[in-house]
SERO-4910 file (N, C-alpha, C, O; in steps of 0.05 Angstrom, whole numbers):
BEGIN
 pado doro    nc1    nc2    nc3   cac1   cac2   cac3    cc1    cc2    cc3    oc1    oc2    oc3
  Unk    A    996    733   -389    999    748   -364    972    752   -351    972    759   -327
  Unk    A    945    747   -363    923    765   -363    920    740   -338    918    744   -314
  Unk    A    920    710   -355    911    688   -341    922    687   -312    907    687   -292
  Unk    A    946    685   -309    964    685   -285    955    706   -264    954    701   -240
  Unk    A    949    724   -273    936    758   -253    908    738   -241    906    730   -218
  Unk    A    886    732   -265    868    713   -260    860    697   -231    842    700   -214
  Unk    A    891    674   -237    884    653   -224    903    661   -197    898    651   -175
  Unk    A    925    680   -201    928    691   -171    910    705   -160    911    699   -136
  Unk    A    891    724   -165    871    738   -156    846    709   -139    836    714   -117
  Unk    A    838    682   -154    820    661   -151    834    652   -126    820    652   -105
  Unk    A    861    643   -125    869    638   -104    878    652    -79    879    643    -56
  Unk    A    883    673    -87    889    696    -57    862    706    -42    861    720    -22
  Unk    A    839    695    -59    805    695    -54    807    678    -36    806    684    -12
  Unk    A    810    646    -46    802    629    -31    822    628      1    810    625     23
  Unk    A    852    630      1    876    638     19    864    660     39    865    656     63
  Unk    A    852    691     27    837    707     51    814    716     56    807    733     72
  Unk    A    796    696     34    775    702     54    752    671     53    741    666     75
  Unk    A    746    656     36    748    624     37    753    615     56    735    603     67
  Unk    A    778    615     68    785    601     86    780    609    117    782    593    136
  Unk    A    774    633    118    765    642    146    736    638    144    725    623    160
  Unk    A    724    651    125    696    639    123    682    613    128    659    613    136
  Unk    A    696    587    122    695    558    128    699    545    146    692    522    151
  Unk    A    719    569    164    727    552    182    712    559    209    709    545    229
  Unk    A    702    593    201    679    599    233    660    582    221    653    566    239
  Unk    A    650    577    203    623    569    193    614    542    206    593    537    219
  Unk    A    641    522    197    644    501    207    657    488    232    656    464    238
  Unk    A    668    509    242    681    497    273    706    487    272    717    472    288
  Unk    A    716    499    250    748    478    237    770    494    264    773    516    274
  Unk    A    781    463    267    797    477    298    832    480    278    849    496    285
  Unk    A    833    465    260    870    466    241    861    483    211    842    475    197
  Unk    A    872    500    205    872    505    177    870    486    158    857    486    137
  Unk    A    889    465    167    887    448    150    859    433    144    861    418    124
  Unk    A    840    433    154    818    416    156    800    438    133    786    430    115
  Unk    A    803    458    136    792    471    106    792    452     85    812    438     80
  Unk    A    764    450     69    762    432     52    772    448     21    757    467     17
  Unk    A    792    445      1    793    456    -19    794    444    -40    794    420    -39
  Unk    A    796    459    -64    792    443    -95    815    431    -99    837    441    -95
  Unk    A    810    407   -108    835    386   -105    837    382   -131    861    381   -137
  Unk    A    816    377   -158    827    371   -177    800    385   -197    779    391   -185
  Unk    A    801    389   -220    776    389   -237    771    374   -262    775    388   -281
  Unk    A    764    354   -267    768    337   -300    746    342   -311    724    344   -300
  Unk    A    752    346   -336    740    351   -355    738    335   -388    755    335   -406
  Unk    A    711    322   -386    721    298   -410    697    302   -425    678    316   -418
  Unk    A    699    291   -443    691    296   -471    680    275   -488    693    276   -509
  Unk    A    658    253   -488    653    239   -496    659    235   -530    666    256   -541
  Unk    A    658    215   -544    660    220   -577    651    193   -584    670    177   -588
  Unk    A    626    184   -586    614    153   -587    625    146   -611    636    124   -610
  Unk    A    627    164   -646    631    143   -664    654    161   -677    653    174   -698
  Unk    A    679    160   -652    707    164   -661    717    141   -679    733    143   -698
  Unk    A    703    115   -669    716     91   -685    712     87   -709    726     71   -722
  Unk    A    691    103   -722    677    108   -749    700    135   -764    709    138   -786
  Unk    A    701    148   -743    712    172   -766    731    190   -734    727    197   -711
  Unk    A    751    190   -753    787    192   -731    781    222   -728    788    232   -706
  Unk    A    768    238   -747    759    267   -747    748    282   -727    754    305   -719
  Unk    A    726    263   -718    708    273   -698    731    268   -671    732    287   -654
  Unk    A    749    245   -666    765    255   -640    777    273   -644    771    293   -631
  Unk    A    802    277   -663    820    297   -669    805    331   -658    811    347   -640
  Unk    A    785    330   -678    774    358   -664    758    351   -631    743    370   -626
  Unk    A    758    340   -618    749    332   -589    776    345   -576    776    369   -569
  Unk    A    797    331   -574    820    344   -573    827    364   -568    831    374   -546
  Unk    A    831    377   -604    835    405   -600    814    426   -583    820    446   -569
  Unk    A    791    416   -588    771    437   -564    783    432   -545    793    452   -534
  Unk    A    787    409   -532    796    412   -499    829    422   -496    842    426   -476
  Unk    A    835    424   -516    864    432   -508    859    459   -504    863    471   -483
  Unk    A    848    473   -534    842    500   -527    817    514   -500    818    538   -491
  Unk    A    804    501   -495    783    503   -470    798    509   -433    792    521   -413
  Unk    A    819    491   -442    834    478   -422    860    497   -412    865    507   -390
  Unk    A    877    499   -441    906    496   -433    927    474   -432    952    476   -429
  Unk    A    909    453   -436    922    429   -427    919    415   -443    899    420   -455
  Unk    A    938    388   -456    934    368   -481    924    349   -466    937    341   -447
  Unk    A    895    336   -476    892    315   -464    891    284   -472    898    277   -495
  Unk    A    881    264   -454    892    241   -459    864    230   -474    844    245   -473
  Unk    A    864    203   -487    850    192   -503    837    173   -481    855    165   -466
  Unk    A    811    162   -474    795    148   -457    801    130   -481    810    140   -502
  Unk    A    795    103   -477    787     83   -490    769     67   -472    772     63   -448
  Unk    A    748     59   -489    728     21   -482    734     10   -466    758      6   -471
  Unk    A    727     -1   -446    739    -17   -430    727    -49   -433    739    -69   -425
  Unk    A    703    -49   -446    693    -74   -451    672    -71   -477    660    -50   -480
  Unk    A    668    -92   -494    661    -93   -517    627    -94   -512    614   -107   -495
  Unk    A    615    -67   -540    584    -70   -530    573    -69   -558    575    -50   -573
  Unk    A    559    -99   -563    546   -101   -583    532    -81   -603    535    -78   -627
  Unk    A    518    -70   -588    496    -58   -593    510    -29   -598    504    -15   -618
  Unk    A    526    -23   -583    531      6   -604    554     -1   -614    569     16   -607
  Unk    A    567    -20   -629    581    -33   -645    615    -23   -637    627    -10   -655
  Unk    A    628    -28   -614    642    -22   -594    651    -47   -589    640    -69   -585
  Unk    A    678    -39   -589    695    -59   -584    715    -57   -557    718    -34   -548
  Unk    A    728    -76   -544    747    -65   -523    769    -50   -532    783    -59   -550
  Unk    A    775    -29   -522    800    -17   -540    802      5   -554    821     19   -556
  Unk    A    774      8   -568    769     30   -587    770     53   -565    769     54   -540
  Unk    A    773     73   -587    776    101   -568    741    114   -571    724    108   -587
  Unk    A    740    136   -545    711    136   -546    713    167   -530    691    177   -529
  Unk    A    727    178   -523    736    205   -526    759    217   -511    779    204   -505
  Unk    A    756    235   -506    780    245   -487    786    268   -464    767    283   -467
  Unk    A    801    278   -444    796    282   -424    814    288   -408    831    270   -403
  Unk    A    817    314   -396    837    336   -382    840    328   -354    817    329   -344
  Unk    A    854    321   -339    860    323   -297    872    359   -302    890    363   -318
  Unk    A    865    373   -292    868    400   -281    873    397   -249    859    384   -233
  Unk    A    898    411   -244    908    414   -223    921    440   -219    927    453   -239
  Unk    A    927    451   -191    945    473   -190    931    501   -200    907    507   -196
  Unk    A    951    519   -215    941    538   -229    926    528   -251    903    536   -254
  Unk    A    933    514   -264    905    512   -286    884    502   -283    871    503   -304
  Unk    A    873    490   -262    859    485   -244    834    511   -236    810    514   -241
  Unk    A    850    526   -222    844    551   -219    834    573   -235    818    590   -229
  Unk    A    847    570   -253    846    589   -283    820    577   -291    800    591   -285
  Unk    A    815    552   -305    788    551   -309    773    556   -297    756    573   -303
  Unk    A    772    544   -273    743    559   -254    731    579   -261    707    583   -267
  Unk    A    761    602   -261    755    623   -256    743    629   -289    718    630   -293
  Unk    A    754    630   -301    743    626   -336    710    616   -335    690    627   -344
  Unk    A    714    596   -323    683    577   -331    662    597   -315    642    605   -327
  Unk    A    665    603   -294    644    619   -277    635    649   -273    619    659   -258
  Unk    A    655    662   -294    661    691   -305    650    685   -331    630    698   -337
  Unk    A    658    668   -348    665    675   -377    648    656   -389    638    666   -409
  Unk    A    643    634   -385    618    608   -406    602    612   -395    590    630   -406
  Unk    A    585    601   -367    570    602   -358    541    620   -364    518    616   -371
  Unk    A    565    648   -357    539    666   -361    529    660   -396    507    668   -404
  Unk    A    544    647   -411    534    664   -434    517    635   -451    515    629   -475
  Unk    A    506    621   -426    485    607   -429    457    623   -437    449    642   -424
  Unk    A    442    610   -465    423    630   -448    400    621   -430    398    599   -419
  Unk    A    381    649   -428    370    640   -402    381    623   -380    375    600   -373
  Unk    A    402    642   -367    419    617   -353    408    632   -330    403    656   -331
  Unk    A    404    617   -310    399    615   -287    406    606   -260    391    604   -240
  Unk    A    437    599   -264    443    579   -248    450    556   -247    433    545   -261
  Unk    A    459    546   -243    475    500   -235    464    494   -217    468    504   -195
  Unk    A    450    481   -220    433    460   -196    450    455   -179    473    455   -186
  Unk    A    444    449   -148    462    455   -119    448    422   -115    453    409    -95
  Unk    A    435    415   -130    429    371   -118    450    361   -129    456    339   -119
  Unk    A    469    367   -149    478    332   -159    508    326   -145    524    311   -156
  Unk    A    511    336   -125    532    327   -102    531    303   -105    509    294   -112
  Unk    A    558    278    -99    557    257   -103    555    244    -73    552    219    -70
  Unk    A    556    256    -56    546    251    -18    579    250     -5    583    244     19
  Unk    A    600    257    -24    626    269     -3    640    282    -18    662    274    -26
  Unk    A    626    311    -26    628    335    -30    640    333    -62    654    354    -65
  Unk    A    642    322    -80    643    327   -107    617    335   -118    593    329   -113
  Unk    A    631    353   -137    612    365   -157    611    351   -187    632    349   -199
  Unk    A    591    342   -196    588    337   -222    575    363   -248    554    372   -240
  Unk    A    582    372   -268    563    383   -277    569    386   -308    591    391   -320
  Unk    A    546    380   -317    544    371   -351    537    396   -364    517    407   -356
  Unk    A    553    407   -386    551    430   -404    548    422   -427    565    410   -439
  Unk    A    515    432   -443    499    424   -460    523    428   -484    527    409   -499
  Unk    A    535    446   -487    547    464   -514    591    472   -508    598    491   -494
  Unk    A    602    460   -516    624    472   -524    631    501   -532    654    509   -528
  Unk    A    614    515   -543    620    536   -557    610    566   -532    606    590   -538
  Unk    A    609    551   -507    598    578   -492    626    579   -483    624    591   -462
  Unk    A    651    574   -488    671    575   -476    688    596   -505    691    588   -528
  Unk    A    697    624   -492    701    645   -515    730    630   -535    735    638   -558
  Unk    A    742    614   -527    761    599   -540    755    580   -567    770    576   -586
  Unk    A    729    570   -561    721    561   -586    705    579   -615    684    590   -609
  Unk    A    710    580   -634    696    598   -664    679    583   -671    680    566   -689
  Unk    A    659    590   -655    626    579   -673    627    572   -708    615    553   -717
  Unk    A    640    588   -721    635    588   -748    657    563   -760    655    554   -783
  Unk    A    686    553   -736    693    536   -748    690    509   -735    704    489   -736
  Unk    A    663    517   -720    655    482   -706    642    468   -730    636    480   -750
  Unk    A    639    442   -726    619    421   -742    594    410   -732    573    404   -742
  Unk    A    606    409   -702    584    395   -689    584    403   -670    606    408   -660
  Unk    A    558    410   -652    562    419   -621    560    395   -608    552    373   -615
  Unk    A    570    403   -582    578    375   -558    574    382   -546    577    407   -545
  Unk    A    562    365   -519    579    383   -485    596    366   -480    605    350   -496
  Unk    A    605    368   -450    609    358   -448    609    357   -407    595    372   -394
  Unk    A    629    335   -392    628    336   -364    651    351   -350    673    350   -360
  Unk    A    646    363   -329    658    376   -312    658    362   -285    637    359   -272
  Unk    A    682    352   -275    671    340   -242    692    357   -230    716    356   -235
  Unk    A    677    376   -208    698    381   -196    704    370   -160    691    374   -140
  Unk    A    728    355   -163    731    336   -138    753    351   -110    777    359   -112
  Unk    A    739    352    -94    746    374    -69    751    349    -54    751    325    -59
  Unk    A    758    368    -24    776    351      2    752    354     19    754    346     42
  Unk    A    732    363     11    707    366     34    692    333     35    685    319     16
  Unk    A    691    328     63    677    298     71    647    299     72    634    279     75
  Unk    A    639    320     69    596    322     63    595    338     34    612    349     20
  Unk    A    574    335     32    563    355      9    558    390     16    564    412      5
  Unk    A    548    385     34    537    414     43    573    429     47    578    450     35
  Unk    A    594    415     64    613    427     53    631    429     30    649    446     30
  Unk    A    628    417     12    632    417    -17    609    445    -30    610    459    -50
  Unk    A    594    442    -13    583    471    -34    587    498    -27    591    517    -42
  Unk    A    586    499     -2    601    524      9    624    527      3    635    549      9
  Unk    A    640    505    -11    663    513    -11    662    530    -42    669    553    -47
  Unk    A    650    510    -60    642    514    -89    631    553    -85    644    573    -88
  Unk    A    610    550    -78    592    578    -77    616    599    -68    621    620    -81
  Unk    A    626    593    -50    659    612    -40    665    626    -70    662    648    -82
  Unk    A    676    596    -76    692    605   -101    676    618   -124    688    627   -143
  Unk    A    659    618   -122    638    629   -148    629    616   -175    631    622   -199
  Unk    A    617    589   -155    608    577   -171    579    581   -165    570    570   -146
  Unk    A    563    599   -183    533    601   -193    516    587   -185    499    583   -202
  Unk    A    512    577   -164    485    556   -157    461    569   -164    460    592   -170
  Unk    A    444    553   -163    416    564   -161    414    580   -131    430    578   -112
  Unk    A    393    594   -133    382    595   -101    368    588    -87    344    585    -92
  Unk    A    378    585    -64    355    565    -52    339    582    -28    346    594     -8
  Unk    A    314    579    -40    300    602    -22    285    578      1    271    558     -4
  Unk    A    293    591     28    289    573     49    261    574     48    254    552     56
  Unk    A    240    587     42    206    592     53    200    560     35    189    541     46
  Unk    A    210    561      7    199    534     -9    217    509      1    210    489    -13
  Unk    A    238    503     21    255    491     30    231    476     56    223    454     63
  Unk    A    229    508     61    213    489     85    186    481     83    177    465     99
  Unk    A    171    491     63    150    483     52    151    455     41    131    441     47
  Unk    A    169    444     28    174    426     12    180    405     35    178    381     31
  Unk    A    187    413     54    205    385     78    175    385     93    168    362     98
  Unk    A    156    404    101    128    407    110    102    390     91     79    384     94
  Unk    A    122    388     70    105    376     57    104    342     51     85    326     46
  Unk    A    134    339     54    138    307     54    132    303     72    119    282     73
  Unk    A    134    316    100    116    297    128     89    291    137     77    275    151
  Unk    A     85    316    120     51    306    111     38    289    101     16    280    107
  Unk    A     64    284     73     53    260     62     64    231     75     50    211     72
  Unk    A     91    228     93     98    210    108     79    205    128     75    181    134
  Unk    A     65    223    140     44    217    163     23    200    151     14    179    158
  Unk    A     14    219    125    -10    204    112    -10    172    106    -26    154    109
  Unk    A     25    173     93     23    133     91     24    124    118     24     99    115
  Unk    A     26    128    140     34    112    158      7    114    174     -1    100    194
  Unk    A     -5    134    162    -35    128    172    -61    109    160    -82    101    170
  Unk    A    -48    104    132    -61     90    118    -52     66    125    -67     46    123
  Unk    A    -31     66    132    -16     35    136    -32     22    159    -45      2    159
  Unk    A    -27     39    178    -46     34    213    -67     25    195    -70      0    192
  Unk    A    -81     41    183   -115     37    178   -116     10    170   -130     -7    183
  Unk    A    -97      2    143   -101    -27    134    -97    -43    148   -111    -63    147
  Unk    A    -71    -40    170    -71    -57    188    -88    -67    209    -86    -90    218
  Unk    A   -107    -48    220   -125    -60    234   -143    -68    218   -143    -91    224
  Unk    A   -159    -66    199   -176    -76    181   -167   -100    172   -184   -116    165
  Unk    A   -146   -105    172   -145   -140    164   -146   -156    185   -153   -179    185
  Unk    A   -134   -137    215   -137   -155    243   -167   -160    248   -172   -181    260
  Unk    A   -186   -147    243   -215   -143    248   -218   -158    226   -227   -179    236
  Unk    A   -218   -162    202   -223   -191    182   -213   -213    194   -229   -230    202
  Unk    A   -187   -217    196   -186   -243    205   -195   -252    231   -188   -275    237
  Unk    A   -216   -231    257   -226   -249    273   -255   -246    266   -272   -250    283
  Unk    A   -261   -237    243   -287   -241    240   -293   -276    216   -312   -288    207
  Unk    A   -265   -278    214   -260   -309    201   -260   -332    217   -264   -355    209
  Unk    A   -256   -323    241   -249   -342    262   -277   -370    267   -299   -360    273
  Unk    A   -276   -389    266   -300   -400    274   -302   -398    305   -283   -402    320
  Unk    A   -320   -392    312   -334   -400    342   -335   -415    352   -344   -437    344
  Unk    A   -324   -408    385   -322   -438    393   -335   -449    402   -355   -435    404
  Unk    A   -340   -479    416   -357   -497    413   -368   -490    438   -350   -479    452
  Unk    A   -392   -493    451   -409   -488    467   -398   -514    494   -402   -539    494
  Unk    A   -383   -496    519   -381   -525    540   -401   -538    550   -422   -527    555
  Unk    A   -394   -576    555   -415   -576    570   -421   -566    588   -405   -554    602
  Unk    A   -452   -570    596   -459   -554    624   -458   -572    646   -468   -594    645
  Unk    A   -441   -561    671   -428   -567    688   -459   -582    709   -478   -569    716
  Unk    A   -453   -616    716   -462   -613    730   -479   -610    755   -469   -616    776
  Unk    A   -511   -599    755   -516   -594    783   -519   -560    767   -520   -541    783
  Unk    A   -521   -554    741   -525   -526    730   -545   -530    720   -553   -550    710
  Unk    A   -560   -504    723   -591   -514    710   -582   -497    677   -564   -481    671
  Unk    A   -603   -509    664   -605   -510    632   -621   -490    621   -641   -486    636
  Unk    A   -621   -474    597   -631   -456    589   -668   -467    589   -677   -490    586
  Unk    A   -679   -448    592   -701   -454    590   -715   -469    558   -711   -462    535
  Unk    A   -734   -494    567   -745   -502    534   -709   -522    524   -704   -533    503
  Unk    A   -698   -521    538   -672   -544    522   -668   -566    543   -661   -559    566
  Unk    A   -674   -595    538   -668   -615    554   -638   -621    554   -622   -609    539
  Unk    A   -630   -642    575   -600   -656    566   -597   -675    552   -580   -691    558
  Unk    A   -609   -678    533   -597   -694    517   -601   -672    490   -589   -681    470
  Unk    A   -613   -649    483   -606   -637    463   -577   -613    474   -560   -606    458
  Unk    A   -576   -604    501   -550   -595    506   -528   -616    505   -505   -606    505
  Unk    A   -531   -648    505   -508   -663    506   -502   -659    464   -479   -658    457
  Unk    A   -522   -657    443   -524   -652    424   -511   -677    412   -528   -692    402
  Unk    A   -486   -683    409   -469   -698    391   -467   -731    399   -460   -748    384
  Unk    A   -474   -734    425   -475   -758    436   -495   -774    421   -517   -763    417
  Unk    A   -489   -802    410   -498   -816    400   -535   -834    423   -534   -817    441
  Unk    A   -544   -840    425   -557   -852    446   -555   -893    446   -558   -910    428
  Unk    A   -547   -896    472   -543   -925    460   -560   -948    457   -584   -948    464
  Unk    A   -549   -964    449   -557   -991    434   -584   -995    454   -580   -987    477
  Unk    A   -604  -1003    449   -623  -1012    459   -617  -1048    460   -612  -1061    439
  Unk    A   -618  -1058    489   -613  -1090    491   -621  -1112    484   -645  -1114    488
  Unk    A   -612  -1134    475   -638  -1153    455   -652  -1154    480   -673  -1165    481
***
């Protein structure tokens, strides 16, 4: 009953006040254009299931109990030498969350695991995939109160993607942060510091670039040979101290007659 109170409370959030919030924010002229959480999967890697059936079995049961949900077995899709992998073998396994259970974790994961990271500080607000999905990798299984530390074997994390109806990132995270998902913070003074700072350094290459570029234009006409001296036109008088036949220079003088 506790869960259901939960994930009606997560959703009558996002229904009255989510959705008005998104839509002055963003200019949304139909309700329907509200971007919302469309699905959340959750999978579970297990590289040497093919060695020992143990290590999936309990993969499994964590995500069933994490979840709510029984999930399905991933298998290989192509054979890899090197970690001695075949096509076919199983390699772990992995929840589609939809609807209320959908909901319910969120709300679980962002109340109830999260915090009890330690030194937790936050989920990085970069690894948007550029049309508003969320990716995010959890070092440890056991921050989730469903799992008994004392009857794990091995710690895992594992992935969380959560995949929304938002077409940018920036609306995928407003939508996320709505719902109470923990981002870091982003303090605008180092935001703008940091974008003040790449154009500084963008100016700098493009000033260096100019620089080399004329420096090789100024080498290559200092490569240039010089050109040849015209004759003098003529009926033009001649530098002083030079006759015409050393300004004619290259002309042979001819044959003297028997």
């Amino acid at each position: 009953m506790a869960e259901q109170v939960d994930t009606a409370r997560l959703k009558t959030r996002y229904r009255d006040e989510v959705v008005p919030e998104l839509k002055e924010r963003f200019g949304y002229d139909n309700v329907m254009e509200v971007p919302r959480l469309d699905k959340v999967v959750v999978n579970k890697g297990v590289g040497d299931a093919p060695e020992n059936q143990k290590y999936l079995d309990d993969a499994v049961d964590e995500l069933r109990k994490i979840t709510g949900q029984h999930p399905s077995i991933t298998y290989a899709k192509k054979s890899i030498a090197s970690f001695e992998m075949r096509k076919g073998d199983p390699v772990g396994a992995k929840v589609t969350l939809r609807g209320m259970h959908m909901y319910e974790f969120f709300d679980r994961l962002v109340t109830l695991a999260l915090p009890r990271q330690r030194d937790f500080q936050g989920v990085p607000d970069r690894s948007f995939d550029g049309r508003g999905n969320y990716p995010l990798g959890l070092p440890q299984q056991i921050i989730f109160p469903e799992i008994d530390v004392d009857r794990t074997d091995r710690i895992h994390g594992m992935d969380v993607a959560f995949v929304t109806t938002a077409e940018t990132d920036e609306e995928g995270y407003e939508l996320l942060k709505e719902l109470g998902m923990p981002f870091q913070r982003r303090d605008e003074g180092e935001e703008e510091a940091a974008a003040a700072e790449e154009e500084r350094q963008r100016a700098e290459r493009e000033a260096a670039l100019q620089a080399a570029k004329e420096e090789a234009e100024l080498f290559e006409e200092q490569e240039e040979e010089p050109e040849e001296a015209e004759a003098p036109v003529e009926g033009e008088e001649l530098p002083e101290g030079e006759t015409e036949e050393a300004a004619e220079g290259d002309e042979e003088p001819a044959p003297a007659e028997a």
